[in-house]
C-alpha positions, 0 to 999 in steps of 0.5 A: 322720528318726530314724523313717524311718531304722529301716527299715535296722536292720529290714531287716536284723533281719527274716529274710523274704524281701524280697518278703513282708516289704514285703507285710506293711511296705504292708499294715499301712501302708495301715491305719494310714494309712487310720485317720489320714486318717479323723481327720484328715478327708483325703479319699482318693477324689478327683482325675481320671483322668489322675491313675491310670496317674501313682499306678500307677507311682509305686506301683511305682517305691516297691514297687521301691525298697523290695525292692532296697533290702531285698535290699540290706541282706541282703546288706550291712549298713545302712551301705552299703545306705541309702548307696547309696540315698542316691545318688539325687538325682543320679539325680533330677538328670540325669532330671528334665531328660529327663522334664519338661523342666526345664534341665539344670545343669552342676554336676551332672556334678561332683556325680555325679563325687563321688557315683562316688567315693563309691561307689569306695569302698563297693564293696570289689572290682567282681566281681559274685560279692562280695555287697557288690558285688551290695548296691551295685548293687541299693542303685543300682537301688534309688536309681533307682527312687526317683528315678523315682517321685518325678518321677513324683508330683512335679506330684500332690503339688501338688494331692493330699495327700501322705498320700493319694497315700501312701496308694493306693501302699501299696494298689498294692504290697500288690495287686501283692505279694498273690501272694507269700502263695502263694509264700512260707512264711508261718510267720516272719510269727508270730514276726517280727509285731512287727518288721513292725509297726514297720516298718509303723507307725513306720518308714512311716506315723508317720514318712513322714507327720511328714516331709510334715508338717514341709514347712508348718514349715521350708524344701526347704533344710532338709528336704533337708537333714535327710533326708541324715541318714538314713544317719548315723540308720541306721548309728547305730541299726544300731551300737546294735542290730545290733553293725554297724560300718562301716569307714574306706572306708564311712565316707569314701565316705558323707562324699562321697556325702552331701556331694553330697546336702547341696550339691545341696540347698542350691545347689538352694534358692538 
C-alpha cells in the first residue's frame, strides 16, 4: 500500500501531461512486468477468446482511471485527488448489481449518503470554474472507471493470474496512447525519466504485484482494509515531499468517505 500509494506525490511532481506520462507509467511497466512473469514462469499467452474483448475494456476503464485521476492531482493536491478515487466501492456497489446480477443490498444507499457527505466537503464551492471543483469530478469519473473495470475482470482473475491480466492492460493503454508520441513535446521525458521509472516500477509493477500476492496470505477483509490506507499513505508522502497539507474540511470529508469504505469492506466479508 505504501507503494502503490506514491502514485499521488508523483502525479503531482511530474510535470507532463496526463496522457504522455501514463504512456511512459504502462510502457516501463509492461517491461518490468514482462520480466517478472518470465522468472517467476507465469505464462501470459493463454486463455480463449471470449476472454479478449473483457481485457480490452478492462485496459481501457484503467487507462481512464489513471488519466483522470492524473489530471485530478494537477489540479488539486493529493489529498483530495486519491480521496475522491476512493469513492469508488460505492460505485462498485450499485454497478455490480446491474452487471452481473448479484442482489442489491439496502445499506448501500446509507454508505453512498456518507460517502456524498464526504465529497461536500471536499469541494470547497460547486462552480465548475473553481479547479478543485473540476479535481473532484475527474477524481469521480476517475472512481467509476475503476469501479467498472474491476467488475469487468472480476470472473478473469478466477482462472487468469492476476500479474498476467495486469500485464495485457498495460500493453492495451501503452497501444492505445502510442499516438500521443506524436502529440506532445517529448523533451520533459529526459528530465523527468526518473520519476517516470518510479511510478512505472515501484508505484505499478513492485507494488500492484505485492498487493495480488498478498491475497494468498491475509482475508478480502483485511486487504480491503489495508487498501483504504491508500490515501492516509498519499497525503503523508505528499506532506513529506510536497509541503502539501490538507485542511479541516479535506481532512473530515476523507474521515467519512474512508469510513464507508472500511464499513462496506468489513460488512462485505461477514
Amino acid at each position: 500500500m505504501v507503494f502503490i500509494s506514491t502514485s499521488g506525490t508523483l502525479g503531482r511532481y511530474i510535470q507532463m501531461s496526463p496522457p504522455l506520462t501514463i504512456f511512459w507509467r504502462a510502457f516501463f511497466a509492461a517491461i518490468f512486468l514482462f520480466l517478472f512473469c518470465k522468472w517467476k514462469k507465469v505464462k501470459l499467452f493463454e486463455g480463449s477468446s471470449k476472454d479478449r474483448l473483457p481485457v480490452i475494456a478492462g485496459g481501457i476503464f484503467l487507462g481512464l482511471h489513471w488519466i483522470t485521476f492524473f489530471y485530478s492531482l494537477q489540479l488539486s493536491n493529493v489529498a483530495i485527488g486519491m480521496l475522491s478515487i476512493f469513492t469508488y466501492p460505492v460505485f462498485t456497489s450499485f454497478l455490480e448489481p446491474l452487471l452481473l446480477k448479484t442482489r442489491f443490498q439496502k445499506i448501500h444507499l446509507l454508505l453512498a449518503l456518507l460517502v456524498l457527505i464526504g465529497i461536500f466537503f471536499l469541494v470547497p464551492e460547486f462552480d465548475f470554474r473553481n479547479n478543485y471543483t473540476l479535481a473532484v469530478i475527474l477524481g469521480l469519473f476517475s472512481a467509476l472507471c475503476y469501479a467498472l473495470r474491476n467488475i469487468i475482470l472480476k470472473k478473469r482473475i478466477e482462472y487468469h493470474h492476476g500479474t498476467a491480466l495486469m500485464w495485457y492492460q498495460l500493453i492495451i493503454i501503452s497501444v492505445l496512447l502510442s499516438p500521443v508520441l506524436f502529440i506532445y513535446d517529448l523533451s520533459p521525458v529526459t528530465e523527468q525519466w526518473p520519476a517516470l521509472v518510479t511510478l512505472s516500477l515501484l508505484t505499478t509493477a513492485i507494488g500492484h504485484t505485492l498487493f495480488l500476492m498478498s491475497f494468498k496470505h491475509f482475508s478480502i477483509t483485511t486487504a480491503s482494509i489495508m487498501s483504504s490506507a491508500q490515501p492516509i499513505y498519499g497525503i503523508l508522502l505528499g506532506m513529506l515531499f510536497l509541503k502539501e497539507y490538507p485542511d479541516w474540511t479535506t481532512i473530515i470529508g476523507g474521515v467519512l468517505i474512508l469510513s464507508a469504505v472500511v464499513i462496506e469492506s468489513i460488512r462485505s466479508y461477514k
